[in-house]
C-alpha positions as YAML, in Angstrom:
chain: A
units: angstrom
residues:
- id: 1
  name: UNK
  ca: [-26.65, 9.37, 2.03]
- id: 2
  name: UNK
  ca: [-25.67, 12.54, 0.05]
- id: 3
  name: UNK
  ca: [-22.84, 12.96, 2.58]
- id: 4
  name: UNK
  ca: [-21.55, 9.80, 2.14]
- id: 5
  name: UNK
  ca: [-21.71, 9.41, -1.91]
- id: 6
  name: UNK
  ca: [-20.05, 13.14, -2.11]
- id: 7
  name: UNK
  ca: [-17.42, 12.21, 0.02]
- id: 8
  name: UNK
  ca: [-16.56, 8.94, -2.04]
- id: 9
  name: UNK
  ca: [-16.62, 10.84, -5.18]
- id: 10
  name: UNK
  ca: [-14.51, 13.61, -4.14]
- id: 11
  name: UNK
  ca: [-11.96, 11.52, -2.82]
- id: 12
  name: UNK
  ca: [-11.82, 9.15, -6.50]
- id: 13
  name: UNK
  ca: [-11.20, 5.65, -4.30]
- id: 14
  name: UNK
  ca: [-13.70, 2.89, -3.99]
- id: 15
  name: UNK
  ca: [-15.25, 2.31, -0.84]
- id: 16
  name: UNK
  ca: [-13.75, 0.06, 1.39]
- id: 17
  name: UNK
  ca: [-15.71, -1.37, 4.21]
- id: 18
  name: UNK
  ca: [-12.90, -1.27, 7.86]
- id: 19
  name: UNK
  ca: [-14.77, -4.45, 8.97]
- id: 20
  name: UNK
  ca: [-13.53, -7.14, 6.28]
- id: 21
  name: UNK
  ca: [-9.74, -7.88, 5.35]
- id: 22
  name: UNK
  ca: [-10.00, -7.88, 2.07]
- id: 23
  name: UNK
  ca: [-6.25, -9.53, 1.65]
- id: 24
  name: UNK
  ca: [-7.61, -12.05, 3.63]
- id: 25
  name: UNK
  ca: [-10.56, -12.82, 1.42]
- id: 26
  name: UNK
  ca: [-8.06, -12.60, -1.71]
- id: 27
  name: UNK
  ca: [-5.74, -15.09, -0.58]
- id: 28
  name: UNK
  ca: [-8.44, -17.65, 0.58]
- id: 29
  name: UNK
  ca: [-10.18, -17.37, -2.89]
- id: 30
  name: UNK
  ca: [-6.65, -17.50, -4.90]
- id: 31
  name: UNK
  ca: [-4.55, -20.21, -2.70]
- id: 32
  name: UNK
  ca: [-6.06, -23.28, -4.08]
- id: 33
  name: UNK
  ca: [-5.58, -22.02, -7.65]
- id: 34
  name: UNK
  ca: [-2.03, -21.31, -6.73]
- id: 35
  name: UNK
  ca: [-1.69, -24.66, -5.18]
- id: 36
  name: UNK
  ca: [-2.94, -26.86, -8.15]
- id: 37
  name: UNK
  ca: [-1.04, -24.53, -10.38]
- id: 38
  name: UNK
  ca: [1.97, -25.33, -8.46]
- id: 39
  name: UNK
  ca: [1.22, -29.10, -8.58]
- id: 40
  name: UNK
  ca: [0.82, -28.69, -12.16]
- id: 41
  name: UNK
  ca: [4.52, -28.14, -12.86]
- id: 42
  name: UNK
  ca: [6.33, -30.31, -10.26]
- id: 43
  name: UNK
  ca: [6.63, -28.31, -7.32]
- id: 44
  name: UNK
  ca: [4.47, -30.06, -4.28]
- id: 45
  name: UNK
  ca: [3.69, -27.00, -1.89]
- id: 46
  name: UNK
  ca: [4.81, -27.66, 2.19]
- id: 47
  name: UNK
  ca: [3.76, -26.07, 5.09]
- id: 48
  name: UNK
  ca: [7.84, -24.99, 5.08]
- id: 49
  name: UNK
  ca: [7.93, -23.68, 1.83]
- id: 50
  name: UNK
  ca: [10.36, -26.25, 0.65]
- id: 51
  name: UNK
  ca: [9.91, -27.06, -3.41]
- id: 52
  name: UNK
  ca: [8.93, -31.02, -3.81]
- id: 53
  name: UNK
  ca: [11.83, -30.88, -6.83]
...
């Protein structure tokens, strides 16, 4: 445990587990924000990326 704590404090970066995509997460828990955000002023989001306007 010692190992592990002086190794993340040496190297100043948080740990990061290599199992979970992290991007991944973010952009599941932000995209239907985005999307009502984008409904909000006009634009109606498509699977193409083509602007509702």
């Amino acid at each position: 445990m010692l190992r592990i704590m002086f190794v993340l404090l040496s190297k100043k970066q948080p740990y990061r587990d290599p199992g979970v995509d992290y991007e991944a997460l973010m952009v599941k828990r932000n995209a239907p924000r985005c999307i009502k955000a984008l409904a909000k002023y006009g634009y109606a989001p498509t699977a193409t990326g083509e602007s509702g306007r």
